[in-house]
Structures are given as structure tokens and as C-alpha cells.
N, C-alpha and C positions, 0 to 999 in steps of 0.2 A: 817698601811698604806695599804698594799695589800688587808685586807678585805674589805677598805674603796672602795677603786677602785670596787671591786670583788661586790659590791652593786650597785655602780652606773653603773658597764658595764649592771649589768640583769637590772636595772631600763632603762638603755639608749635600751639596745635590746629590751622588751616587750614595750617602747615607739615607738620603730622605726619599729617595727611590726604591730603594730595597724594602726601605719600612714602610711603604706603602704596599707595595706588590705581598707584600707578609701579613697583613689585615684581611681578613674573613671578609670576603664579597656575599654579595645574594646569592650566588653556586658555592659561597667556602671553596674557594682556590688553594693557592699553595697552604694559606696558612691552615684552612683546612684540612689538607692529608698533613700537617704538622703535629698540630693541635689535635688532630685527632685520634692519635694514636697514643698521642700524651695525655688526653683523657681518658684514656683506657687502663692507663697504669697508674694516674695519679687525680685520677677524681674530676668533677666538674668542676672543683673552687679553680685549681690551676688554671684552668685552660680559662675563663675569667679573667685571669692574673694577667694571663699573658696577656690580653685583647684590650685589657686597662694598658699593662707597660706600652705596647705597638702603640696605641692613641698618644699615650705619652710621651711616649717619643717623634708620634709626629707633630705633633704641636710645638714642642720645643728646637725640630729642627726647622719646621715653617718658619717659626721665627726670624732663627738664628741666619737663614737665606734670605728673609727679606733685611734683616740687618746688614748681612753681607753684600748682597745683591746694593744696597742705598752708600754705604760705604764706598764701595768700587767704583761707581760710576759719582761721586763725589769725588774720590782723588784719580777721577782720568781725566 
């Protein structure tokens, strides 16, 4: 059971790291030369879309780490 958890916290962490580092900073970083090119072909709603999904998914992997994160150290 714990290593089961101990898999999904680094799969939920390196998930929750990437979709952050992909979120439009004050300079628009990566997700800027992303998004921005995909604004160009598909409109400003899109690129919207995306900057809601990114949020959305970090919230729900914040979550899911500190559920995991409280679990793991509960069964160690």
C-alpha cells in the first residue's frame, strides 16, 4: 500500500510541476510561446480555454498531493 501511494505522490508531483511551469507568468513563459502561437490559428477564446484548463488542473492536482502527501505519512 505505501508504495502504491509513494508512486502516485511522484506521478501527482512531476504532474503538478509541469502544469505549473505551463501557466502564463507576468513575462508569459513557456505557456506563452505556447498559447501563442495557438492564438494565432485558433482565436483568443482558445487560448482562454487553455489558461482555465492549466488552473484546473492545478487545483485539482494540489489537492490530490496534499491527499496523498497526508496518506503516506499516515501509513509510515
Amino acid at each position: 500500500m505505501q508504495t502504491l501511494l509513494m508512486v502516485l505522490l511522484i506521478i501527482v508531483s512531476i504532474s503538478l510541476i509541469t502544469v505549473v511551469l505551463l501557466q502564463p507568468g507576468r513575462s508569459a513563459g513557456l505557456s506563452g510561446a505556447i498559447s501563442g502561437g495557438a492564438e494565432q490559428l485558433l482565436g483568443k477564446q482558445k487560448a482562454r480555454g487553455i489558461d482555465a484548463v492549466l488552473h484546473r488542473a492545478t487545483v485539482v492536482l494540489a489537492v490530490l498531493f496534499f491527499v496523498l502527501t497526508g496518506l503516506n505519512a499516515y501509513y509510515l
